[in-house]
N, C-alpha and C positions, 0 to 999 in steps of 0.2 A: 744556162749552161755553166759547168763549170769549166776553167778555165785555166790549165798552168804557164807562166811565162817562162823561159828557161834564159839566161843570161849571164854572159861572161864579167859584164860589167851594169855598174848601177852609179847611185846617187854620187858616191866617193868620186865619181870620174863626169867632167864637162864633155861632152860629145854629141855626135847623134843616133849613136843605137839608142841611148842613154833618154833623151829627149824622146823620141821613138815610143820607148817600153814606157816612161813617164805617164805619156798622152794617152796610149793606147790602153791601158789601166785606168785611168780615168776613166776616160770613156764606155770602156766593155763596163767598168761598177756601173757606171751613170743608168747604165742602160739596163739594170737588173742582175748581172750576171756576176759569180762569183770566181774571183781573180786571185791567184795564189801565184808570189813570183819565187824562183830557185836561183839564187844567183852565189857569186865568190865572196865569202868574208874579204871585208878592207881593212880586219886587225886582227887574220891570222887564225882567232880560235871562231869555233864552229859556233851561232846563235839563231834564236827564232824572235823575230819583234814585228808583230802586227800580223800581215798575211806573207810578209817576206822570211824565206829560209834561207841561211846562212852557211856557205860551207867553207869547213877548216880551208886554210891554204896560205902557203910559203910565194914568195917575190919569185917570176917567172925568168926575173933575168935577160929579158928579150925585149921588150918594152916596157919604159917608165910608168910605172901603177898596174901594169897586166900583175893579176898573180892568178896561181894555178892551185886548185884544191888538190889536195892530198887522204890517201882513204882513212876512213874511219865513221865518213858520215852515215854508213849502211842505215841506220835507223831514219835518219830523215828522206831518205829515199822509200823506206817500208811505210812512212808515214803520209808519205802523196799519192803511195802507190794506193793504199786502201783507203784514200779522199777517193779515190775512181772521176778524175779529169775526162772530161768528154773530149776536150782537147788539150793538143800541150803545142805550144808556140814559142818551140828554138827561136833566138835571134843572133846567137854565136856560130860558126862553123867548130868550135874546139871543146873547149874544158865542160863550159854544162850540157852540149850539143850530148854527149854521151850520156848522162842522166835523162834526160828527155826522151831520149830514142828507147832508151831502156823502160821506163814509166810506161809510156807509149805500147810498147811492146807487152807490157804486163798487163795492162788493164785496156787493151784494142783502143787504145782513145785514137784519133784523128790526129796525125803528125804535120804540122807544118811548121816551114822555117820561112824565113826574110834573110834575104841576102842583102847583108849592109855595105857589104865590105869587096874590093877589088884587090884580090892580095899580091899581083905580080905588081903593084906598087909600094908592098911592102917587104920584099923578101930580103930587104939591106939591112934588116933590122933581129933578121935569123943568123944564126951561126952560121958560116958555110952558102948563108943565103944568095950572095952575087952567083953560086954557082947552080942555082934553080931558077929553070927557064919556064918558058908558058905551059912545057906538055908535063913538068911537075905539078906545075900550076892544079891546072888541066885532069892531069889523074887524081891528084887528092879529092879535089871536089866532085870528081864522078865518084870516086868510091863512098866518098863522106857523104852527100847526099842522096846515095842511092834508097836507102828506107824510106826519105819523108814523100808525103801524100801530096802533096803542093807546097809548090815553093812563092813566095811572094815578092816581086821586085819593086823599086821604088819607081824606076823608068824602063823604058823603053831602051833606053843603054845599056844598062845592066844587065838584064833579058838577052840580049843581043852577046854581051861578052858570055854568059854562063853557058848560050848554046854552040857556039865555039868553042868552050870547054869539052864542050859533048854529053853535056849536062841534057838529060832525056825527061825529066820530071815535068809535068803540067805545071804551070806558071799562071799568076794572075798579077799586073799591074798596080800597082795601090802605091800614091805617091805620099809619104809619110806626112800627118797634120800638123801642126803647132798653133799654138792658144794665140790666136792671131790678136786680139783685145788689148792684152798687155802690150805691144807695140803700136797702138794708139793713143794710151791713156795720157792724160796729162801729166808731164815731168816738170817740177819745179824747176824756174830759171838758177835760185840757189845752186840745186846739184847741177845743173851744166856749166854753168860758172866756176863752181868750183874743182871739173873736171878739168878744162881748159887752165886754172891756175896750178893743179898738180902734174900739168904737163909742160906748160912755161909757153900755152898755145895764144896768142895776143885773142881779143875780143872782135876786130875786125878778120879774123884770118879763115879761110876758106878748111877745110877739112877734109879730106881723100880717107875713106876708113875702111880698113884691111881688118878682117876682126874673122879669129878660128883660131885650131890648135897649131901652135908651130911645128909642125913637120915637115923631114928635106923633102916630103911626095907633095906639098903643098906648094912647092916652087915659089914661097915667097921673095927670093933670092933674087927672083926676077923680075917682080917689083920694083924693087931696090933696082937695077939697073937701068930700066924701065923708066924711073921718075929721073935718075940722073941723067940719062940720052936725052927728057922733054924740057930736060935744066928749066923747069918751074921753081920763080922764086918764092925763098920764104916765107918773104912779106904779103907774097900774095895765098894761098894756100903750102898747106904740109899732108905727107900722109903718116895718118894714125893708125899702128899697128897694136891690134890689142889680141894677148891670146900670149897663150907659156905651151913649150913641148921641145921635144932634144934638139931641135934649131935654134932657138931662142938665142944661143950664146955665138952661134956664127954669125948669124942675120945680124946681131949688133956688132961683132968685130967688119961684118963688112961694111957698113953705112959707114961706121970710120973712115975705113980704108977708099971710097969714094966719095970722103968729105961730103956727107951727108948729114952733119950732125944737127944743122940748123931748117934742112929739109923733111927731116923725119923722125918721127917719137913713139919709142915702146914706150907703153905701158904695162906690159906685163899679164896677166894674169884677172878679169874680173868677179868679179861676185856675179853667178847668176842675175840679180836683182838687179844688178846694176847694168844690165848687158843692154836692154833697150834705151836708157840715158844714152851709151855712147849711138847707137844709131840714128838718135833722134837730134845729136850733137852735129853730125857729119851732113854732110852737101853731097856726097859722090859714094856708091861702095863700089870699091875692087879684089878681083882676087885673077890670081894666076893658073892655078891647079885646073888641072885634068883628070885629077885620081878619085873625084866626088862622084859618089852613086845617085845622089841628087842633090846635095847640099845645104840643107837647110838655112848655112846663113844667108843664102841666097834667096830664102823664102822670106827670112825674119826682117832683109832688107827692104824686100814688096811689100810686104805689112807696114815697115814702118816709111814708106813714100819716098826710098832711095831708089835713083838713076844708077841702072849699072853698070859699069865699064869690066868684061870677066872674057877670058881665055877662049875662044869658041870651042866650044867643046857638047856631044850629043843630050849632056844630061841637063842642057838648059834649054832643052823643049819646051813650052810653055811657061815659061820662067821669064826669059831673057828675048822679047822680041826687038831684033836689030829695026833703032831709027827710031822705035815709039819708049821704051822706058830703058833707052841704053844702048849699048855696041858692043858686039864680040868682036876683039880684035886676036889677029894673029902672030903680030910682033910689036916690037918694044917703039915702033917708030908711032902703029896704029895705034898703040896705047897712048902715046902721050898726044896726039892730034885729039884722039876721042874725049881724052880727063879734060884738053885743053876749052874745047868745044863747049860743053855741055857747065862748065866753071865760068865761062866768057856768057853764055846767052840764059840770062835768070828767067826768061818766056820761054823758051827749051824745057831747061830746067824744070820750069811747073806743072809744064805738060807731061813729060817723061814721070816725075812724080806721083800725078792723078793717075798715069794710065798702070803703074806699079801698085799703086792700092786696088787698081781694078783689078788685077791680076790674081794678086795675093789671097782674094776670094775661094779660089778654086781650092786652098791647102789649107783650110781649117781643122780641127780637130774632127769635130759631131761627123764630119762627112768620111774623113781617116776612119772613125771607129764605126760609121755603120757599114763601110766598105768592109772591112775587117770582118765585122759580124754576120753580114752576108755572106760572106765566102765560108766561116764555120757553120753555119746551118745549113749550107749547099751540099759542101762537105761529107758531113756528119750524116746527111740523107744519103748520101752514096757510099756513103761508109755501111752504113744498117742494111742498105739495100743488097749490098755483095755479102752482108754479113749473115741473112736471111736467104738469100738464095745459095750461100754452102749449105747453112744447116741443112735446108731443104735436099738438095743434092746429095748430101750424105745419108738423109733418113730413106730415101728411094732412089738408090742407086740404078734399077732399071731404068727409069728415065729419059730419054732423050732431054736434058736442059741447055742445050745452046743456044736454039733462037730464044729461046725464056730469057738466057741468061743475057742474049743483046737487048732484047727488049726493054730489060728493066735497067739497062743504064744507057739508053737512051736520052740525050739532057730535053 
């Protein structure tokens, strides 16, 4: 098949659409199939390098790194159009969602999106945004998705908020893979050493790790209060907050401000490469958030045999079972009883552990991109099949075609 990926964001941006489109590329090449991705220049003017196309585009002003294409690229749109994609796989609701739909459009290919993203968690981040409520919400996404052919959610949550939108599109579940390998591989003791001494973290010290983009939807704020209400000392564990985004500068004026400074340590920002070091450093992961479509680092943690302590929240179905590889808690008090818990009993500890790499099984890649792959050859036959009973219908319009036309889509 061939195949286009449409995307607002790419390599320039740490995320998980990002991870997502990564894997999912691999995997659909691995598998024979030919992969072309469209996404936004990250410097502005318009290029082509490898199977990725580049389009022009200015700073969106709305979010840090979002930038929005600007016209002029018409030719590289004529140029996908007469590749003739059998399908094209939005993963934006915005900026290249409109080129994709358009392609689509041109050459019948099979339209599908992945809904990454919950956006009444971000609308503090739009102009005017505090004043867009759920039924803004709500209509943009019926109107914006009304063309695609199937939609794909990562959970059962997501699914669940889109059809409360009033989002009417057929849906298929597919909880996004990652290279589960690399969070097992052996990490030299050097670089964990050396992570712990650019952080001023002692060699006996316990390690709680917070690790994702800093955003206020991330609620790591609450973290932060969180570990001060379980006044765990420093001597004994700290939590590590690794990860850059427009909190970043509050979240450290606040550990200040609740004399947290020997409690707790950004780091800032990692190297991809370096991102399984920190989890293989850490004894505990936590997060706060509620605005995850499924979370990845919540997957990358069960690969790499971290006990969770995370928000209760629906998108940790399968993820997060209370008791065997961790605790959902509901407030700051359960939090620190659960980090306290699971810090205190190292036979706990190893079991919550083994039963998080057992877990972690289910969200590999190979099974991400044959799920993927499935649904475009299910598709793509129900696509030719309606597409073969018009022709037919138009060439003999006398006809009776109704029950024909159930019969043959039929699943």
């Amino acid at each position: 098949m061939k195949i286009l990926i449409t995307t607002d964001l790419f390599r320039s941006t740490i995320n998980g659409v990002v991870t997502s489109v990564l894997n999912l590329e691999e995997e659909l090449t691995r598998q024979g199939h030919e992969v072309r991705i469209l996404t936004v220049s990250d410097r502005g003017k318009a290029y082509h390098e490898g199977n990725v196309w580049y389009l022009r585009s200015i700073p969106s002003g709305i979010y840090p790194g979002v930038r929005i294409p600007v016209p002029g690229d018409g030719a590289y749109r004529r140029e996908l159009t007469e590749w003739m994609p059998d399908i094209v796989h939005s993963q934006c609701e915005f900026c290249t969602f409109s080129y994709g739909k358009r392609i689509a459009e041109d050459t019948g290919a099979v339209f599908i999106h992945t809904c990454h993203t919950l956006y009444e968690q971000y609308t503090k981040y739009i102009p005017m945004g505090k004043y867009l409520g759920p039924a803004a919400v709500s209509a943009c996404m019926r109107w914006r998705l009304h063309p695609v052919d199937r939609l794909i959610m990562p959970t059962k949550k997501v699914e669940r908020t889109f059809k409360s939108y009033g989002v009417e599109n057929k849906t298929a579940i597919i909880p996004t893979g990652i290279q589960l390998e690399q969070f097992s591989a052996p990490i030299s003791q050097d670089i964990l050493s050396g992570i712990r001494e650019a952080c001023g973290i002692g060699p006996d010290v316990a390690i709680v790790l917070s690790l994702g983009r800093l955003g206020f939807e991330k609620q790591v704020d609450e973290l932060l209060y969180s570990w001060k209400e379980a006044g765990i000392s420093g001597e004994d564990a700290v939590l590590l907050i690794v990860g850059g985004g427009p909190a970043e500068n509050s979240l450290r004026n606040l550990a200040k401000e609740l004399d947290l400074e020997k409690q707790v340590y950004f780091y800032g920002m990692a190297e991809p490469k370096m991102v399984p070091a920190f989890y293989r450093l850490a004894d505990l992961f936590v997060c706060a958030s509620t605005s995850e479509t499924q979370g990845l680092t919540y997957v990358e943690a069960l690969a790499s045999g971290l006990p969770l302590v995370c928000r209760r929240d629906p998108c940790l179905t399968g993820v997060l079972e209370h008791g065997k590889n961790g605790y959902s808690f509901r407030g700051r008090e359960e939090f620190g009883s659960y980090v306290k818990e699971i810090l205190r009993d190292g036979e706990k500890r190893e079991q919550m552990s083994a039963y998080s790499r057992e877990l972690a099984k289910a969200f590999g890649t190979e099974a991400f991109g044959r799920s993927v792959s499935s649904l475009y050859k299910k598709e793509l036959r129900a696509h030719e099949s309606a597409f073969v009973f018009e022709e037919s219908e138009n060439a003999f319009p006398e006809w009776n075609w109704t029950g024909y036309a159930d019969a043959k889509r039929l699943p």
